[in-house]
KETORPA-77523 format. One record per residue (C-alpha): residue number from 1; residue in one letter; x, y, z. Coordinates in nm, 2 decimals. Example, Ala and Ser with C-alpha at 12.3 -4.5 7.8 and 13.67 -1.06 7.14 Angstrom:
BEGIN
{1,"A",{1.23,-0.45,0.78}} {2,"S",{1.37,-0.11,0.71}} 
***
This chain:
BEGIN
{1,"X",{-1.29,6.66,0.22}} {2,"X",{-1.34,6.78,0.59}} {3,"X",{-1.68,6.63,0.67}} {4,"X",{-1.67,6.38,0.96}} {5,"X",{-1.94,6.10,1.02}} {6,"X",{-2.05,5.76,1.00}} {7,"X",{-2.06,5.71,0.64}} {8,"X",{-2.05,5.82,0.27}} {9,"X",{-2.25,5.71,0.00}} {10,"X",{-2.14,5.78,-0.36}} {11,"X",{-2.29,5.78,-0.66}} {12,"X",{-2.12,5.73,-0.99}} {13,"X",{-2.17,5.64,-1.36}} {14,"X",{-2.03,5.39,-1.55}} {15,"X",{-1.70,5.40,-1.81}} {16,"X",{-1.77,5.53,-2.13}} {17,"X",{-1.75,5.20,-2.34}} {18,"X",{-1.44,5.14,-2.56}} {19,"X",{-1.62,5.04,-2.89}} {20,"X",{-1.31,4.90,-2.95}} {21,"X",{-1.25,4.64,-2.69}} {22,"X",{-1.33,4.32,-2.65}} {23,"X",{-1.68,4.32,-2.49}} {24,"X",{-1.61,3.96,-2.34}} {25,"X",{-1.33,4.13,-2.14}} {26,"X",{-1.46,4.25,-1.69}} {27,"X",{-1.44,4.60,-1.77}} {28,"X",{-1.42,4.72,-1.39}} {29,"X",{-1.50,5.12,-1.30}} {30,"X",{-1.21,5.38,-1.32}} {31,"X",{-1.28,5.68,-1.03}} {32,"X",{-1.29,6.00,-1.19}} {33,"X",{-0.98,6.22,-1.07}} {34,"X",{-1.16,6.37,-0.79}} {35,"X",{-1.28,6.04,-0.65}} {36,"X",{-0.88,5.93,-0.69}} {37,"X",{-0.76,6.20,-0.49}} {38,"X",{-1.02,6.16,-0.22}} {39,"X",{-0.97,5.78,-0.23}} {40,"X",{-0.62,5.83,-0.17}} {41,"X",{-0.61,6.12,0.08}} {42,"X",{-0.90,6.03,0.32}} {43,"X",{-1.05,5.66,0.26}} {44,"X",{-0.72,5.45,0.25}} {45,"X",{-0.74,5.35,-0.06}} {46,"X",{-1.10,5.14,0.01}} {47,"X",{-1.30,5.28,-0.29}} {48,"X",{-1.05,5.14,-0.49}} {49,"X",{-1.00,4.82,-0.30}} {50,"X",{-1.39,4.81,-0.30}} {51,"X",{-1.40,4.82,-0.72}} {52,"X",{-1.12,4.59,-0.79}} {53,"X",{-1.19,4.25,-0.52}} {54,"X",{-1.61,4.28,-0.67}} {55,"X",{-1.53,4.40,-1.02}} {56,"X",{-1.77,4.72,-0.97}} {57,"X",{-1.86,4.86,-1.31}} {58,"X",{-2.13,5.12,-1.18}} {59,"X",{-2.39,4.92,-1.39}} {60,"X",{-2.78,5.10,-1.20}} {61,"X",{-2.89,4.90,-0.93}} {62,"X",{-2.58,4.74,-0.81}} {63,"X",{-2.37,4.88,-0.50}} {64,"X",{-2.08,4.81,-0.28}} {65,"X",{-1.98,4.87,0.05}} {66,"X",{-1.74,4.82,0.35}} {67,"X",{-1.52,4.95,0.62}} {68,"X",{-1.28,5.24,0.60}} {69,"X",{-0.99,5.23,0.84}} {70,"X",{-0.96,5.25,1.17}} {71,"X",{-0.81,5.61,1.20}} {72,"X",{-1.01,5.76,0.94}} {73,"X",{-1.29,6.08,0.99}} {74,"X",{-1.53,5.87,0.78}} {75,"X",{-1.62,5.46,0.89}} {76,"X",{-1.80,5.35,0.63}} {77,"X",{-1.80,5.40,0.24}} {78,"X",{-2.09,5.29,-0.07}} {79,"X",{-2.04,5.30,-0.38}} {80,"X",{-2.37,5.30,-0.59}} {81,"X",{-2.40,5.27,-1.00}} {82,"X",{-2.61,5.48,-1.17}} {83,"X",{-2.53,5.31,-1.51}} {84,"X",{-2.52,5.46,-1.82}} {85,"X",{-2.54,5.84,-1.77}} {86,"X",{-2.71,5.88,-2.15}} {87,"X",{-3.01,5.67,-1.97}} {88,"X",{-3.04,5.81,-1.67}} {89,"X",{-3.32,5.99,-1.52}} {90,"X",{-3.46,6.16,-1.23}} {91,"X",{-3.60,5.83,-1.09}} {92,"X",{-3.20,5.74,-1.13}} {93,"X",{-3.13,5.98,-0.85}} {94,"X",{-3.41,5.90,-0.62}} {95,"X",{-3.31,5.50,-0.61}} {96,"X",{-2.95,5.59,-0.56}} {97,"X",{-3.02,5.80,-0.26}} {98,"X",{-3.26,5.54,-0.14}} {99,"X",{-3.01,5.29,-0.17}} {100,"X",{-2.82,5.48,0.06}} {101,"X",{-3.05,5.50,0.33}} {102,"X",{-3.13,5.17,0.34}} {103,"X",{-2.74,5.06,0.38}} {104,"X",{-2.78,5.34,0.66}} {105,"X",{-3.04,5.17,0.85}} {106,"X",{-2.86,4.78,0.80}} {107,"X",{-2.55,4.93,0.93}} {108,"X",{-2.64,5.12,1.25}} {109,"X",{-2.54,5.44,1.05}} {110,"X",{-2.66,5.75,1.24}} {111,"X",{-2.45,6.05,1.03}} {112,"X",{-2.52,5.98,0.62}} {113,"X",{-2.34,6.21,0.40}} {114,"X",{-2.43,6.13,0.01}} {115,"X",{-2.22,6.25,-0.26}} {116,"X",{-2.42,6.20,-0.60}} {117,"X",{-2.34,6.42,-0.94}} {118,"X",{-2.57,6.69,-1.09}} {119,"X",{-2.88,6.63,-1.28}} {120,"X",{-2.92,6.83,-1.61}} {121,"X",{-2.69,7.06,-1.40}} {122,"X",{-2.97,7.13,-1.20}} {123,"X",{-2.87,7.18,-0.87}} {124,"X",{-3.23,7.30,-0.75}} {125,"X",{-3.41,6.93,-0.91}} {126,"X",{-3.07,6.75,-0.79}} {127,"X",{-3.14,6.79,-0.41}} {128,"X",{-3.55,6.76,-0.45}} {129,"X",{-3.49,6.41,-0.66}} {130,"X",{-3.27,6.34,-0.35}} {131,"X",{-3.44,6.44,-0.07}} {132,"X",{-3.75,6.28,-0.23}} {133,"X",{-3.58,5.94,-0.25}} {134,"X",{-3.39,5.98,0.10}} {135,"X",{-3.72,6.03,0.27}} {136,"X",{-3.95,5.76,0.08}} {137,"X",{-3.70,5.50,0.19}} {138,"X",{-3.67,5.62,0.54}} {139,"X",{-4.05,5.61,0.59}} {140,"X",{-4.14,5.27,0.79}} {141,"X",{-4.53,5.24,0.89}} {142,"X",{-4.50,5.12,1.24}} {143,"X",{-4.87,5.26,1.36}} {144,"X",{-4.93,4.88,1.42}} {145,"X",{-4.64,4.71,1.59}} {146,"X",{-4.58,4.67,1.94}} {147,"X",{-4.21,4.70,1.93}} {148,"X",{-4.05,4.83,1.64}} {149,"X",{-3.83,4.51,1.52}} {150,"X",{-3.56,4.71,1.30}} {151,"X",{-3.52,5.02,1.46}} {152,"X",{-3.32,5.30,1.26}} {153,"X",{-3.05,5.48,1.43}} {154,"X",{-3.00,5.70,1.11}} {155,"X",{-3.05,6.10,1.22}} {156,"X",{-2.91,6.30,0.97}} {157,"X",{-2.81,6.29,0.57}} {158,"X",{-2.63,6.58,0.48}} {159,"X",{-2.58,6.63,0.08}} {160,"X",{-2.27,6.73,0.00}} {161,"X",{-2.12,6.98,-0.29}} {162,"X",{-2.45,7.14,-0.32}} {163,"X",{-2.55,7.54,-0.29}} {164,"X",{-2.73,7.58,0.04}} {165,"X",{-2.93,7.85,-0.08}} {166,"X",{-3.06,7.63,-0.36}} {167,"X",{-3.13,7.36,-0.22}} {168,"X",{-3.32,7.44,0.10}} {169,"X",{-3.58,7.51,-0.12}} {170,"X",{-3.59,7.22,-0.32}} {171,"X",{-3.55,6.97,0.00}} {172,"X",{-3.86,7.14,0.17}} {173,"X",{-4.04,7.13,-0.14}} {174,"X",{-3.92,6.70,-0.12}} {175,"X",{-4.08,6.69,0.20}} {176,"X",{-4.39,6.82,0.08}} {177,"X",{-4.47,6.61,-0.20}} {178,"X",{-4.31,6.31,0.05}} {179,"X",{-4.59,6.38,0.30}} {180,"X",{-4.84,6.34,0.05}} {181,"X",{-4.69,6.03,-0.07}} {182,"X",{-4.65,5.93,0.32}} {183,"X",{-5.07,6.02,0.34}} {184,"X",{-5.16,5.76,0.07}} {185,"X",{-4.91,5.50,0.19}} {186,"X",{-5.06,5.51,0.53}} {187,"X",{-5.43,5.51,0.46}} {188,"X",{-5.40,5.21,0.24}} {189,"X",{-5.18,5.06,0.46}} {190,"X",{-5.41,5.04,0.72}} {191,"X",{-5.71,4.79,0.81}} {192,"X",{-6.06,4.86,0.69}} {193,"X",{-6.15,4.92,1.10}} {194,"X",{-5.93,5.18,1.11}} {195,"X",{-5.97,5.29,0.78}} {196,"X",{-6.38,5.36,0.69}} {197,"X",{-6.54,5.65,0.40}} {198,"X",{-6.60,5.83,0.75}} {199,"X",{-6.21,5.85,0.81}} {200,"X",{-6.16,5.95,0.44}} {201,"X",{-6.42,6.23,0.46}} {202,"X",{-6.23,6.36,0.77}} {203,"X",{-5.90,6.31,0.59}} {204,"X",{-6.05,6.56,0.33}} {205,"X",{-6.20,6.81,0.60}} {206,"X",{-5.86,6.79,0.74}} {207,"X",{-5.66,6.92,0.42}} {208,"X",{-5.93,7.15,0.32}} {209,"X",{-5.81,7.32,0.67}} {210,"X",{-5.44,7.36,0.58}} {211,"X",{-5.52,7.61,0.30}} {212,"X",{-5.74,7.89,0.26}} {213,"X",{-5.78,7.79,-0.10}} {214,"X",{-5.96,7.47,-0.06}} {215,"X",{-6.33,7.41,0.02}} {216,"X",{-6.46,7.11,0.14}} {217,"X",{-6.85,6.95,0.05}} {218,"X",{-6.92,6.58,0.19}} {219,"X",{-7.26,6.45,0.04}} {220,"X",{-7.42,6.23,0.26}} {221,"X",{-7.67,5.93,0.19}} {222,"X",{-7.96,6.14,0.15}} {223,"X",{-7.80,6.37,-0.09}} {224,"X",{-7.64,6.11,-0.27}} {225,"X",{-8.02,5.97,-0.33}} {226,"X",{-8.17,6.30,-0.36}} {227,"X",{-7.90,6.31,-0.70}} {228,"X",{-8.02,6.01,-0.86}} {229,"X",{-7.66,5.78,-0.75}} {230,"X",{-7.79,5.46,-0.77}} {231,"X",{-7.51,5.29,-0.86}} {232,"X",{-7.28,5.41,-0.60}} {233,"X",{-7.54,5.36,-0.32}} {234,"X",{-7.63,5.00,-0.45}} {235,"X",{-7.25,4.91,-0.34}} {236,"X",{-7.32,5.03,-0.02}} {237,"X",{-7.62,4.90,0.10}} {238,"X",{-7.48,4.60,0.26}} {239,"X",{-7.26,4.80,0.52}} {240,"X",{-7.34,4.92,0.86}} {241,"X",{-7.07,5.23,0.79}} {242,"X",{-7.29,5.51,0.60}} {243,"X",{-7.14,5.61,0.23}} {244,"X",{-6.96,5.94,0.22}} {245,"X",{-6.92,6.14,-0.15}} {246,"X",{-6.63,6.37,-0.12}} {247,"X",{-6.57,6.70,-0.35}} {248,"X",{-6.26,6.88,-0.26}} {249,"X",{-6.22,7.21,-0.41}} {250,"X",{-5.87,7.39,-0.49}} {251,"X",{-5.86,7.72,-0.63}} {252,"X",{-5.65,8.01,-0.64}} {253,"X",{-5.62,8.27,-0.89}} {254,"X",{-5.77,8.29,-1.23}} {255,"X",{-5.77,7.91,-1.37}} {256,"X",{-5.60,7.87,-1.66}} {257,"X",{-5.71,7.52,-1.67}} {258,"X",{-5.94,7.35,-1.48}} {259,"X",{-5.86,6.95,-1.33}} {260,"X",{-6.07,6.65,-1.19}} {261,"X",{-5.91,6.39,-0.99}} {262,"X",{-6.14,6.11,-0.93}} {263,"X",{-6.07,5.86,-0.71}} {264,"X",{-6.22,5.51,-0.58}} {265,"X",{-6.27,5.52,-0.26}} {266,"X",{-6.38,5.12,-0.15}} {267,"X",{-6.25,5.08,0.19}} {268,"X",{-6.33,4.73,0.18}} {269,"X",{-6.43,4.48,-0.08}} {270,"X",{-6.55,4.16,0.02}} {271,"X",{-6.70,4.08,-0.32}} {272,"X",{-7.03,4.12,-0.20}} {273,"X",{-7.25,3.81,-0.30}} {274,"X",{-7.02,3.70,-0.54}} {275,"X",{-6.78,3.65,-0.20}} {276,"X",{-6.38,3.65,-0.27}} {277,"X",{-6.31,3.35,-0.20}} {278,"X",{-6.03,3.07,-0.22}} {279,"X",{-5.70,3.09,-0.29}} {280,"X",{-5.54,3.38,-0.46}} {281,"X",{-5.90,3.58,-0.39}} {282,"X",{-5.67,3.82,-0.19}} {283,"X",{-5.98,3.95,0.04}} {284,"X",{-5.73,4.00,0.30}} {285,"X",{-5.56,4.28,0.11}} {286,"X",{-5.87,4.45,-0.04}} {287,"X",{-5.83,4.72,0.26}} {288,"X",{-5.62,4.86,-0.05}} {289,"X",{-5.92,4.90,-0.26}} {290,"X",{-5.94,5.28,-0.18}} {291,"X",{-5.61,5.34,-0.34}} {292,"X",{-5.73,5.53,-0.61}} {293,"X",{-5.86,5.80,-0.35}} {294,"X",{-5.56,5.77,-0.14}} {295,"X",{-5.33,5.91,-0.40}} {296,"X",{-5.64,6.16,-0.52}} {297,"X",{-5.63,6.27,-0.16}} {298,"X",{-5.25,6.24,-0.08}} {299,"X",{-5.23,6.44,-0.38}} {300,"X",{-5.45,6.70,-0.22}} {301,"X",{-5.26,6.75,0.07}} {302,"X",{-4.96,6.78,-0.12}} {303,"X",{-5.11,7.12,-0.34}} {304,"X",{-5.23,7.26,-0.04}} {305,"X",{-4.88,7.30,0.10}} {306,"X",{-4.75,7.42,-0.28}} {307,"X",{-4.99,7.62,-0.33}} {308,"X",{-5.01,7.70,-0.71}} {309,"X",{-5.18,8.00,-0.86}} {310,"X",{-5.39,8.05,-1.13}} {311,"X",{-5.50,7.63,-1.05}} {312,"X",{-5.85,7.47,-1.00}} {313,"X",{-5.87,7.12,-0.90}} {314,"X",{-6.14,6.90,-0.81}} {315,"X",{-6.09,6.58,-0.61}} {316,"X",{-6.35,6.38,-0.59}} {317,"X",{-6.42,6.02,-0.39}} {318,"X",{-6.73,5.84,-0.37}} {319,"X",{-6.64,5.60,-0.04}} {320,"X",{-6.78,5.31,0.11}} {321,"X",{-6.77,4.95,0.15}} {322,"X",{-6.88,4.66,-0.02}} {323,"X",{-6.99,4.41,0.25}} {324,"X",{-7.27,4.12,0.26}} {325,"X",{-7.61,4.11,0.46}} {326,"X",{-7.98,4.09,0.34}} {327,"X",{-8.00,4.44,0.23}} {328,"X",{-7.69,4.34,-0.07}} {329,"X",{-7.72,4.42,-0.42}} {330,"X",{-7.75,4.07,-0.57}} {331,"X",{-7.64,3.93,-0.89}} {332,"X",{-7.91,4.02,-1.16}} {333,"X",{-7.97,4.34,-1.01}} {334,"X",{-8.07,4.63,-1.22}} {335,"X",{-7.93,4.97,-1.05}} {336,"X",{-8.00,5.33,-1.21}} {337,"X",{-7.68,5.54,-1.23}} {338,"X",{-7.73,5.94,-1.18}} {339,"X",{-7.72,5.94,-1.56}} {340,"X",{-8.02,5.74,-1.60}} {341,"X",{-7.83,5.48,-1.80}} {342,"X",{-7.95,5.12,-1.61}} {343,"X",{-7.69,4.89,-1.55}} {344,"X",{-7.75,4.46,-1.48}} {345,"X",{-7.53,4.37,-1.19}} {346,"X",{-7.37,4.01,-1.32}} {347,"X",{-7.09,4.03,-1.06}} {348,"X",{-7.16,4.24,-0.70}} {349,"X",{-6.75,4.23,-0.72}} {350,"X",{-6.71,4.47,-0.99}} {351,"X",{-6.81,4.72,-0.76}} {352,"X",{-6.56,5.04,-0.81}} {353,"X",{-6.65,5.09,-1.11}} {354,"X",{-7.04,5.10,-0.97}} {355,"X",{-6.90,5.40,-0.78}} {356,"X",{-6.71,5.54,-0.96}} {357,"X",{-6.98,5.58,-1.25}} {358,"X",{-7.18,5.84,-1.00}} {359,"X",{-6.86,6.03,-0.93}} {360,"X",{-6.79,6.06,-1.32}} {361,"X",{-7.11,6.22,-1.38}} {362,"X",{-7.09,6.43,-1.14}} {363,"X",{-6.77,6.53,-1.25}} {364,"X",{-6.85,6.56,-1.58}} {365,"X",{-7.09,6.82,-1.49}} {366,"X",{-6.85,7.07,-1.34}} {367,"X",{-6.72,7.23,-1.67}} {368,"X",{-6.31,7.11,-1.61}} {369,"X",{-6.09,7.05,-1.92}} {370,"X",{-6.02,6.75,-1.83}} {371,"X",{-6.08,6.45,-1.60}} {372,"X",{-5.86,6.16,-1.46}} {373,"X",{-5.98,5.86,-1.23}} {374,"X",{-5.74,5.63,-1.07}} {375,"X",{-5.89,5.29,-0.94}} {376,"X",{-5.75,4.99,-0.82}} {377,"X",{-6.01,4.84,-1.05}} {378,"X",{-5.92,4.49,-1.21}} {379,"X",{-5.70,4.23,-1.13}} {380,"X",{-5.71,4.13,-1.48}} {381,"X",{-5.48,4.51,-1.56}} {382,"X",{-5.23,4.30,-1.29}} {383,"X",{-5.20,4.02,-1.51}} {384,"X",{-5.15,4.21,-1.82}} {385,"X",{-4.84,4.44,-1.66}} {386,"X",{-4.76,4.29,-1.37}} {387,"X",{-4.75,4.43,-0.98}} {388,"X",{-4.54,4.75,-1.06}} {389,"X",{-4.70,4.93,-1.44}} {390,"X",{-5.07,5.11,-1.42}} {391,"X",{-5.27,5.08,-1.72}} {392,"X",{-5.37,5.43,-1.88}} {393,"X",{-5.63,5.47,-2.13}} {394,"X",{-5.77,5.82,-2.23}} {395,"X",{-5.98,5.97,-2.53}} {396,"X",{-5.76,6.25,-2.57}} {397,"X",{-5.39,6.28,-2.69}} {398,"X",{-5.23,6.58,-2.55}} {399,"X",{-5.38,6.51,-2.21}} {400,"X",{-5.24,6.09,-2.24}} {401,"X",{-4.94,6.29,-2.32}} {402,"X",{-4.91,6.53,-2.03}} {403,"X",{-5.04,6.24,-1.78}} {404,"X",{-4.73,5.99,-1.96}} {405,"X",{-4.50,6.30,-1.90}} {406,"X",{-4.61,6.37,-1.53}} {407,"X",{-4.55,6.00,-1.47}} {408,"X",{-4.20,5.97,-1.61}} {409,"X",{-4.03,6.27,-1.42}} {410,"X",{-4.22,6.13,-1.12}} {411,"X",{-4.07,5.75,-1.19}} {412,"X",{-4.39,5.59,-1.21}} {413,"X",{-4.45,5.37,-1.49}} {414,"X",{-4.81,5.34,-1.67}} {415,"X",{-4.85,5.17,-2.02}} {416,"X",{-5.10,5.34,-2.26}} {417,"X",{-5.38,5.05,-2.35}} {418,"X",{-5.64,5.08,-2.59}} {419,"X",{-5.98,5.17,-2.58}} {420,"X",{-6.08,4.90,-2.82}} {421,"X",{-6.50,5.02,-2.86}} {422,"X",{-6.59,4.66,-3.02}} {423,"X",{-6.51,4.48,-2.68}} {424,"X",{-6.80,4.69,-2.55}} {425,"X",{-7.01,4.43,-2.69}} {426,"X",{-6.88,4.22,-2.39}} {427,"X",{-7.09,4.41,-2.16}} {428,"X",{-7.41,4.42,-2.37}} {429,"X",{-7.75,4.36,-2.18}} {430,"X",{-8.08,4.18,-2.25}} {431,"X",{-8.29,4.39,-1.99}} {432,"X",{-8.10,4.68,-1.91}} {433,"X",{-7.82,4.91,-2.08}} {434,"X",{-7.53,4.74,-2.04}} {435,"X",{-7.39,4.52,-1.78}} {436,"X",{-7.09,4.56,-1.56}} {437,"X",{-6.84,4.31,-1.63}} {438,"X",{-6.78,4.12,-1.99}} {439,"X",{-6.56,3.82,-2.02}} {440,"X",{-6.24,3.79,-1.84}} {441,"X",{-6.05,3.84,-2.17}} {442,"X",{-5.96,4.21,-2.21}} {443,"X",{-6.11,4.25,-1.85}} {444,"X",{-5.88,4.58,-1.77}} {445,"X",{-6.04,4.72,-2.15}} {446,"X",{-6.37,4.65,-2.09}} {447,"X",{-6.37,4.81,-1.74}} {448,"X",{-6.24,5.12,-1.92}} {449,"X",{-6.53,5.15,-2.17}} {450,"X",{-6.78,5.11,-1.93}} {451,"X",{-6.65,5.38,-1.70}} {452,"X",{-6.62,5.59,-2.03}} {453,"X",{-7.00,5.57,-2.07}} {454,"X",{-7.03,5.82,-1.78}} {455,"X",{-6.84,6.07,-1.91}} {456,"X",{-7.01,6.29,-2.17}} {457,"X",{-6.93,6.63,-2.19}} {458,"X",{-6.58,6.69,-2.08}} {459,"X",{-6.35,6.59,-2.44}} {460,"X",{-6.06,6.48,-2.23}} {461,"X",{-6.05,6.21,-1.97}} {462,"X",{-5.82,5.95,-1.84}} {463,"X",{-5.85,5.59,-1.69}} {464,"X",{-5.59,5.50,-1.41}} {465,"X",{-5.60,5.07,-1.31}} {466,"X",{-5.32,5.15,-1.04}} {467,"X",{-5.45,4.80,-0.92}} {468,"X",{-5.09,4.65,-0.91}} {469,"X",{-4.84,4.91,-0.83}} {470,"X",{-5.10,5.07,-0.51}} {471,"X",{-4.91,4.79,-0.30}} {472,"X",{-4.60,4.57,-0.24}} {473,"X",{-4.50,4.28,-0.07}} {474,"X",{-4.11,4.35,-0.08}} {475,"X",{-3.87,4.61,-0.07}} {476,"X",{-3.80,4.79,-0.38}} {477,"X",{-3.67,5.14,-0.49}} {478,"X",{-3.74,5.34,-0.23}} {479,"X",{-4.06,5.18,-0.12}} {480,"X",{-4.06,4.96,0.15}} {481,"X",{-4.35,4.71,0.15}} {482,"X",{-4.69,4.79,0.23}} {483,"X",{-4.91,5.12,0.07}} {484,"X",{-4.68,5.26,-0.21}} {485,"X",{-4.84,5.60,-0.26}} {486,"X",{-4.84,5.54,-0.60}} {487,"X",{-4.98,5.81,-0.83}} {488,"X",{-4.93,6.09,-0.55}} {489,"X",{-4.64,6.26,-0.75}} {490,"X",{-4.74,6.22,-1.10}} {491,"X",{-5.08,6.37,-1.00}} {492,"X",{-4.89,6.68,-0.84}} {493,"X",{-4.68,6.69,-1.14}} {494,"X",{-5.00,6.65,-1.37}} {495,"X",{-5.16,6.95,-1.14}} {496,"X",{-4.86,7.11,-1.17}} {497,"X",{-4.78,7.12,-1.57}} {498,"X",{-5.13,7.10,-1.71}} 
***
């Protein structure tokens, strides 16, 4: 190897297992002959020094790492398992890049080189998984500190035993769908006084301008009224910032299929009336309440750099807040959606799904095949599949099918849940249609089948509760805490394969 620099990460699967042998037995990794010849000629023997003193087996998610001699052209080595290579994915590639990076940034690397096998013998998806995951974990939001308390000295990664001319390509393709990602991650990220429906409709006008195929319409108030959106404008009548609707408009070529991308757009949730309040109430985090149109617009910017033909997509947000003063919708409320369907307001903090029934009719009218919405919409969908699985419920099959496949190649997990029609009953009304919230038993279901009741005409549609995975507290993968950008990739990929 003639590459010179600060470190080497490599990636490697586990042993074949013996069937054989005694499973109670430390079956430590063997190096592959090529790994034995460079651990002999150039890294002193550490990779094998490395295996043997921690019992390394390769098993995914585990690593090891130290220092190569003193007169040697590389300092530092990794070794990182990608497990069982029968199991392994794309997602397997992005985490063991990211895994490099981030021993890169602890260890005052500044020249990575990463040496991971082919995928499917893909050499054009190995170097986008790569570069995907190598610039995901590099990404640190420091818009808000002072002083930047871990400061990365890491300038370059350099893939090695790759063709160039394939993957150039792929890597700037990465750093598209990464600056989407990067888009979403930031705007939920980010307080609610930097962070208003005005900013989101100027997010919008600002990707409609990288692309000649995108049009941009923002509704204001008075339109909003003038169409009858009385349930989206009864969330917002207790703020001071004026309620944008956004309908973003991609097309180029003759569609083949047409896509909507609905997303909630609440850039603060206080609860309204019914105030969050207490412990575990989390009203310091609902700034992350708009990430269902972060991703719908990170998504967006992403598609205007890609660029596919023969592709019409509408992204639509219906932003605002949900804030407390006299002019608040109260509990007992009666608000008409653009529908006509009337809807009793037993709880002013079910409130997305307020909005999000205007947006769905006036998607529904635009004659797409199908529709998806993502919404950060119930915290009981968290407690059902935790902080890092989105809930997915749809009324058609193929499309579940082609949003389950989108996700997977993009490693983001949603479980499909059922759209059980007799929990509906929850949400019957004595004075009006139906109200918005039901018990809290089967909370994320019921707030499925009442956003379903907006959606009439289009035969396939899709429910997103990205409620958990939108946001973390820790480092995992390759996100670092903060806005995840969930959804971003598995809505290009969607956009991309539908």
């Amino acid at each position: 190897m003639s590459w010179r620099g600060d470190a080497l990460a490599i990636a490697i699967f586990t042993n074949p297992q013996d069937q054989s042998a005694d499973k109670s037995d430390v079956k430590t990794l063997t190096l592959p002959e090529a790994l034995k010849n460079l651990d002999i000629q150039v890294l002193s023997c550490t990779l094998t020094d490395l295996i043997t003193e921690s019992e390394f087996t390769g098993e995914a998610g585990t690593s090891v790492s130290g220092r190569v001699g003193i007169d040697v052209a590389i300092r530092k080595v990794m070794l990182i398992g990608m497990g069982d290579p029968a199991k392994a994915t794309a997602d397997t590639w992005r985490k063991a890049a990211a895994t490099a990076v981030k021993w890169a940034g602890k260890e005052k690397v500044k020249k990575l080189a990463l040496s991971l096998p082919t995928y499917n013998q893909d050499v054009s998806l190995t170097s986008q998984v790569i570069a995907e995951g190598v610039l995901l974990a590099a990404h640190r939001d420091k818009r808000f500190k002072s002083k930047d308390p871990h400061p990365s000295l890491l300038e370059l990664v350099e893939l090695l035993e790759t063709n160039p001319e394939l993957a150039t390509p792929a890597i700037l393709k990465a750093q598209q769908i990464v600056d989407g990602v990067i888009l979403a991650r930031e705007l939920v990220s980010a307080p609610a006084n930097i962070v208003t429906p005005i900013t989101l409709a100027d997010t919008a006008i600002a990707i409609a301008a990288e692309s000649e195929h995108f049009t941009v319409k923002i509704l204001e108030q008075a339109e909003c009224e003038a169409l009858g959106m009385g349930a989206f404008l009864g969330v917002a009548k207790a703020s001071d910032i004026p309620p944008k609707f956004i309908h973003l408009t991609y097309s180029n070529g003759v569609p083949t299929r047409k896509l909507a991308i609905v997303g909630k757009g609440l850039t603060f949730d206080s609860g309204g009336l019914n105030l969050k309040t207490g412990a575990g109430s989390s009203i310091e985090l609902m700034k992350t309440d708009m990430g269902g149109s972060a991703a719908a617009l990170g998504a967006a910017k992403v598609i205007a750099k890609l660029q596919p033909t023969n592709t019409e997509v509408h992204f639509i947000v219906a932003t605002c807040e949900n804030m407390v003063n006299g002019n608040a919708m109260r509990p007992g409320d009666i608000l008409t959606a653009s529908n006509g369907k009337t809807i009793e307001v037993n709880n002013t903090d079910a409130e997305g799904r307020l909005t999000l029934a205007d947006a769905l009719v006036y998607t529904d009218k635009l004659g797409v095949d199908a529709i998806v919405d993502l919404a950060t919409l119930t915290g009981a969908c968290v407690v059902a599949l935790g902080e890092d699985i989105g809930g997915m419920w749809s009324t058609d099959e193929p499309f579940a099918e082609a949003i389950a496949k989108a996700a997977k190649d993009a490693g983001e997990k949603f479980w499909r849940m059922p759209l059980e029609e007799p929990y509906f009953d929850q949400l019957k009304s004595v004075v009006a249609d139906f109200k918005n919230t039901g018990s809290r038993a089967g909370g994320a279901i019921t707030g499925a089948l009442f956003l379903k009741q907006f959606v009439e005409k289009t035969k396939a549609w899709a429910h997103l509760d990205v409620a958990g995975p939108v946001w973390t507290e820790r480092e995992s993968g390759y996100n670092n805490a903060g806005g995840t950008g969930f959804a971003v990739r598995t809505l290009v990929n969607l956009i991309l394969e539908f």
